[in-house]
C-alpha angles and dihedrals in degrees: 000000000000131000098262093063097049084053086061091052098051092046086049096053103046085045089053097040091054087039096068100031089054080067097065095034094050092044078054087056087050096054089045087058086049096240125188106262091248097062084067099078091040087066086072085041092053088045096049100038094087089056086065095037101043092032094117088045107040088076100046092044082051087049098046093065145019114297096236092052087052089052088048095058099038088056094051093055085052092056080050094056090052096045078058092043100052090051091048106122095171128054093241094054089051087053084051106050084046086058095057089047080054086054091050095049088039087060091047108050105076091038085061090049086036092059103062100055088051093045108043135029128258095269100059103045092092084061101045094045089052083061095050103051087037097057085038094066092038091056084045091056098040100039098055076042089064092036090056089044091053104063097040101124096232092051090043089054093048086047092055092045094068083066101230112205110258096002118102101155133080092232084045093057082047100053087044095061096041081055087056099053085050092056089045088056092037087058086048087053088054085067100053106127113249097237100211089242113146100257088199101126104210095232130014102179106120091213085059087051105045093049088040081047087049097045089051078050106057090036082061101049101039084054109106101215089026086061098047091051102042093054094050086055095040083054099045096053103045075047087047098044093041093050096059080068096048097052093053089049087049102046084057104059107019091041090022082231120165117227099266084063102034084054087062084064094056085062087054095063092046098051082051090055091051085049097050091046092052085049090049103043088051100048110028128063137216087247087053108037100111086059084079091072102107092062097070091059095047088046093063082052094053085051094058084064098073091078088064089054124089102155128083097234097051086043083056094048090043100049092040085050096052098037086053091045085051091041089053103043090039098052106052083050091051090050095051091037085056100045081048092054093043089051100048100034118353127267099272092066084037104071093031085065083034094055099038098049086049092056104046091059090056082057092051096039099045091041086062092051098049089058096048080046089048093045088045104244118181115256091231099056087037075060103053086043088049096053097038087054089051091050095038090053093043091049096051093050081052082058102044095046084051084053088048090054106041091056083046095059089037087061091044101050086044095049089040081050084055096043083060111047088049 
């Protein structure tokens, strides 16, 4: 690997590490503003809201210009997010300025895939998106690990010791050092190589975009092994999504943990999922992914168990256990999902479809949860309905792959009947 390559690494795990300690930091915002408990969940829904409403134009603005530059830019507009952010006095300011932190991480997204075809050449992709998906779930770990060590309240007074010009709160401190990761990635964005590749995008009418965007949409999901796929990921990420605000909640009342600790176990979760995707990576094949299927739907059955813990170790071994079940099952149907999306309209489309289904499920997810959080409901029963709606699901796309191939076989005995009789 070149240096180059090593320079998008780097940009892509400080982004990613301020992009999930931002989170914490900014759920900590929300208590000091004293929030109502349902608008938490709706700070994931704001920053991912751009990734559904940008999602035909988010490809075409990576392509019209060098992928650093594009970097650059979306990480500025992430250290503009927290500058709003940190001025933010009302509830509702704080969800805004998140928002525009989302529209800086939906810009960036398909530049950092973008890159690497540019970049390298097709050997060593696997490699490099091995990287990518390796220092992804490290900055996921770590970075819900410092937003949880930010707002402990013994770091955040030493913080403010050091007497930091404008800040004189604990969750300020906090968004000024977030800002600061962001500018460190943003300066490594400024050495990306310019590839030479012509940056001329063949058509930039919106009205072109969005009907190209809806007709990927409907081959995907037309597409008998692309739909099934794709339904099992859109699922798996509004459950994932949703889940990071689950486990806080949780941690609260079953480990009586305040938010700077519960936010440890989110980086649980997240170090099960890398475990099962190495597993998975290592014992199912692209030929046999869909036979992975039944662990979905015993996946949303493990969850419903987290209403019988109340220790930190079997928490640990709970949550590690249900983040690697999710890892195996979700990686074998990327990768499908992926090789479906290559063959019927390129990768590029591919991701953006990918992208915009995936996220539409976190909205609708997380949607749900804000109103069991706004009625009251207790976190035990939001859990077992939680984990019923995962295994129902799960059990339903079972169903509808078994329908696929039924027909599938049907056609092929009738047109071997015809072969016959020929």
């Amino acid at each position: 690997m070149n240096r180059g390559f090593y320079t998008i690494m780097a940009a892509q795990f400080f982004s990613s590490l301020a992009d999930n300690a931002l989170l914490i930091v900014a759920i900590a915002l929300l208590i000091d503003l004293h929030a109502p408990a349902f608008l938490t969940p709706l700070l994931k829904f704001v920053f991912v809201l751009f990734y559904v409403i940008l999602a035909p134009f988010v490809g075409a603005f990576a392509d019209s210009m060098p992928k650093g530059r594009v970097m650059f830019i979306s990480n500025s507009i992430k250290i503009i997010g927290c500058g709003l952010l940190f001025l933010a006095m009302h509830q509702y300011s704080a969800l805004a300025a998140y928002a525009v932190v989302g529209l800086g991480a939906a810009a960036y997204s398909p530049a950092k895939y973008g890159i690497l075809t540019e970049l390298l050449p097709p050997e060593k992709l696997v490699i490099a998106n091995g990287w990518i998906e390796g220092l992804t779930v490290a900055s996921i770990v770590l970075g819900t690990m410092l937003g949880g060590i930010l707002i402990t309240p013994i770091v955040s007074e030493a913080l403010l010791s050091t007497n930091f010009p404008f800040v004189h709160t604990a969750t300020e401190v906090s968004i000024f050092i977030v800002a600061v990761i962001y500018l460190i990635a943003a300066i490594f964005n400024l050495f990306i190589p310019n590839t030479g590749i012509d940056h001329r995008i063949p058509n930039k009418n919106p009205f072109y975009l969005i009907q190209e965007f809806a007709h990927c949409v409907k081959l995907l999901w037309t597409d008998k092994l692309g739909q099934i796929s794709l339904a099992v990921t859109t699922l798996f990420w509004g459950a994932g999504a949703t889940l990071q605000f689950i486990v806080i909640k949780w941690a609260e009342v079953a480990l009586d943990y305040p938010l700077n600790k519960a936010a440890q176990l989110q980086g649980v979760v997240a170090l099960g999922i890398a475990i099962g995707a190495v597993m998975a990576a290592r014992a199912v094949s692209l030929k046999k992914s869909l036979s992975v299927l039944p662990l979905g739907f015993a996946t949303g059955l493990v969850v419903m168990v987290m209403i019988f813990v109340h220790d930190l170790w079997t928490a640990v071994v709970l949550l590690i256990l249900i983040g690697g079940m999710a890892g195996f099952f979700v990686v074998p149907m990327n990768a499908l999902l992926q090789h479906r999306g290559y063959i019927l309209m390129g990768a590029g489309h591919s991701i953006a479809v990918q992208n915009f289904n995936e996220n539409l499920g976190i909205l609708m997810m997380l949607s749900f949860y804000a109103l069991l959080i706004y009625f009251e409901v207790h976190i035990y029963v939001v859990i077992v309905l939680f984990g019923l709606f995962m295994s129902v699901i799960m059990a339903l796309i079972r169903k509808w792959h078994a329908y696929n191939q039924s027909i599938e076989d049907s056609l092929h005995l009738i047109g071997t009947r015809k072969l016959h009789r020929r």
